[in-house]
KOLKOL-533988 format. One record per residue (C-alpha): y, x, z; residue number from 0; residue in three letters. Coordinates in pm, 1 decimal, m for minus. Layout:
# residues N
         c2         c1         c3     n   res
          Y          X          Z   NUM   Ala
...
//
This chain:
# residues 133
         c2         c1         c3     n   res
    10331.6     8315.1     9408.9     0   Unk
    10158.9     8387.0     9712.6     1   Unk
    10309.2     8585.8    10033.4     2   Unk
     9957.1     8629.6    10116.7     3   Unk
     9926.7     8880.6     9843.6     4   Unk
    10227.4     9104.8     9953.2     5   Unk
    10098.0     9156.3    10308.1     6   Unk
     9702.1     9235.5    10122.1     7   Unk
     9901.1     9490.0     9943.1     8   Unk
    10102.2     9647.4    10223.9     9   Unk
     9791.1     9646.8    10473.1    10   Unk
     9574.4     9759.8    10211.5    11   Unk
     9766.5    10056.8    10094.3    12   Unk
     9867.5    10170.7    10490.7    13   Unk
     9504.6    10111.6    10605.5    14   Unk
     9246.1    10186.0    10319.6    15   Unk
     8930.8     9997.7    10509.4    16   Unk
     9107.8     9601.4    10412.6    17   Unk
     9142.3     9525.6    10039.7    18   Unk
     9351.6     9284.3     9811.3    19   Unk
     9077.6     9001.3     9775.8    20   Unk
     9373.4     8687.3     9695.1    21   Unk
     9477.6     8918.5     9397.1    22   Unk
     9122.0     8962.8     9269.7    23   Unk
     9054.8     8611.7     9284.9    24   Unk
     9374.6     8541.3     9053.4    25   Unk
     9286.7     8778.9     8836.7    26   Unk
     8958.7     8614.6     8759.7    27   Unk
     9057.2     8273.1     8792.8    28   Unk
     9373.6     8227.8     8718.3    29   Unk
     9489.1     8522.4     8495.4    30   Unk
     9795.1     8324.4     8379.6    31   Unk
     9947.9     8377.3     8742.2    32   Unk
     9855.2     8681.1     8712.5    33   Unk
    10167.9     8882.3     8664.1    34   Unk
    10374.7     8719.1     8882.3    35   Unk
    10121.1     8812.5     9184.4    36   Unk
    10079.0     9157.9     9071.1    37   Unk
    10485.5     9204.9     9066.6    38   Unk
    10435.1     9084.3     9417.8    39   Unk
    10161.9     9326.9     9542.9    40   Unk
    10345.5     9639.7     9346.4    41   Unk
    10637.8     9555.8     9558.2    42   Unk
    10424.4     9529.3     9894.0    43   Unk
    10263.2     9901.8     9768.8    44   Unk
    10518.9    10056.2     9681.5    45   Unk
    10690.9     9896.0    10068.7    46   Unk
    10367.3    10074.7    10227.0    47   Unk
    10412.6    10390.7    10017.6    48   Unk
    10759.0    10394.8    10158.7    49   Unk
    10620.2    10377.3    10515.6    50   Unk
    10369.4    10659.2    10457.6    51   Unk
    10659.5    10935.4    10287.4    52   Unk
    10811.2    10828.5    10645.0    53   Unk
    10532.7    10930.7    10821.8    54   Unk
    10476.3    11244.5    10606.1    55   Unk
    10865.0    11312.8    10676.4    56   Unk
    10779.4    11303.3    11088.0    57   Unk
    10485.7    11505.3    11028.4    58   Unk
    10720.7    11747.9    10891.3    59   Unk
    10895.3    11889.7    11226.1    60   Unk
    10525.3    11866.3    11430.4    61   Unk
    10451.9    12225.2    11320.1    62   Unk
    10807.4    12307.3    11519.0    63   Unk
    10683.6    12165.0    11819.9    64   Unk
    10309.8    12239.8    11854.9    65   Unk
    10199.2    12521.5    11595.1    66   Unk
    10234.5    12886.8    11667.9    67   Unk
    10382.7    13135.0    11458.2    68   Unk
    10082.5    13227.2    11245.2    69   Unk
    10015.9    12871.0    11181.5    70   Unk
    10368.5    12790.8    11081.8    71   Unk
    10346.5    13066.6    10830.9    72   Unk
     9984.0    12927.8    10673.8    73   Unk
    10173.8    12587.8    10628.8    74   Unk
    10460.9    12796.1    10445.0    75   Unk
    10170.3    13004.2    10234.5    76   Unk
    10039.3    12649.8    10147.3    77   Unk
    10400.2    12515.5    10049.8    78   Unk
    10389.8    12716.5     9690.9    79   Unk
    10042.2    12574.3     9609.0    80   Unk
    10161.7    12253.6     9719.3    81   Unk
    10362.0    12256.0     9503.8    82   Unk
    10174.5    12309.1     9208.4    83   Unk
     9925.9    12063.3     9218.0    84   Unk
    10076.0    11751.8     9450.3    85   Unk
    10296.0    11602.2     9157.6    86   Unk
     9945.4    11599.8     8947.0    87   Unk
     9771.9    11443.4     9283.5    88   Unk
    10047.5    11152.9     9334.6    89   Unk
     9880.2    10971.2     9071.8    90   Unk
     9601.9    10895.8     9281.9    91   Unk
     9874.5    10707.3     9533.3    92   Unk
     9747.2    10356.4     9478.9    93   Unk
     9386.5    10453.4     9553.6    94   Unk
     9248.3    10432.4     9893.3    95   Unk
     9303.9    10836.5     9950.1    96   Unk
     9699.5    10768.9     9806.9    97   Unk
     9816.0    10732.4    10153.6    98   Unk
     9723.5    11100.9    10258.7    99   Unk
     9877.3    11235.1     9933.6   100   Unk
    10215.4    11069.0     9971.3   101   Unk
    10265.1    11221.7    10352.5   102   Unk
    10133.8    11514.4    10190.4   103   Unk
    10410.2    11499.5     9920.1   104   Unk
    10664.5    11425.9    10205.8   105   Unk
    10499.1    11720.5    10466.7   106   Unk
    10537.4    12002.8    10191.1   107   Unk
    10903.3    11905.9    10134.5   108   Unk
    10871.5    11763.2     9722.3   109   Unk
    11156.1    11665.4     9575.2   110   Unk
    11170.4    11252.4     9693.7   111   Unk
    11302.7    11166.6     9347.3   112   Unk
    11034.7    11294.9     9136.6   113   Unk
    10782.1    11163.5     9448.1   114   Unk
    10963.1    10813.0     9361.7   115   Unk
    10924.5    10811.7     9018.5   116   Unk
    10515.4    10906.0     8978.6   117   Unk
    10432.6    10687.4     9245.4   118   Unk
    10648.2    10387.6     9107.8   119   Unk
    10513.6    10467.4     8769.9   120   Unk
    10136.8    10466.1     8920.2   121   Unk
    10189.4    10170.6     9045.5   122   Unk
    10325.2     9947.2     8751.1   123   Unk
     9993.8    10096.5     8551.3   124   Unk
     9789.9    10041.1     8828.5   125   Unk
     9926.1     9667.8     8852.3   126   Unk
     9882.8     9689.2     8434.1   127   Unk
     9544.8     9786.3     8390.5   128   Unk
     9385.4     9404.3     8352.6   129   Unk
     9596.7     9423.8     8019.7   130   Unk
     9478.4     9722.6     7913.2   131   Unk
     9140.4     9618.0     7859.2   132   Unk
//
């Protein structure tokens, strides 16, 4: 196994614009290391996705500090639609626009537990698909 692909993972799933190339390459060369290495990289996502629910959580008391009163109450007209339709979005969390949805699972206050479990689910089928073929 190769630390190199942990740090891909983490980098790649906080900052969309670098990519996992060492995984890639394993998958196409080496498929029998395969799952090993992608163990490795779900644990470096699912480490980044971490980071970003603690950025959404910060984002959380901004509107406190800098938003006036009308634009408090817009975020807390958004919160029931947020609602709605975020669980159905967190499947997207190990794509490159992933990163906004989990701060904007954290920002609209979703239950972390159900947050948890869709994006740790995402990620093992994510990390799965090359078997699914």
């Amino acid at each position: 196994m190769n630390p190199d692909i942990l740090i891909q993972a983490f980098t790649s799933r906080l900052v969309p614009i670098y990519s996992e190339v060492t995984l890639g390459a394993i998958r196409h060369f080496r498929f029998e290391q395969y799952p090993a290495n992608a163990a490795l990289a779900a644990i470096g996502g699912l480490l980044a996705a971490v980071v970003l629910y603690a950025i959404g959580v910060w984002l959380r008391r901004m509107p406190e500090r800098v938003s006036t009163d009308e634009q408090r109450a817009r975020i807390e007209s958004m919160r029931k639609g947020a609602r709605e339709w975020l669980p159905w979005l967190l499947v997207l969390s190990p794509t490159p626009v992933g990163g906004v949805v989990i701060m904007a699972a954290a920002f609209f206050r979703l239950n972390w537990r159900l947050v948890g479990v869709i994006i740790v689910l995402t990620e093992v089928v994510f990390r799965a698909m090359p078997y699914l073929r």
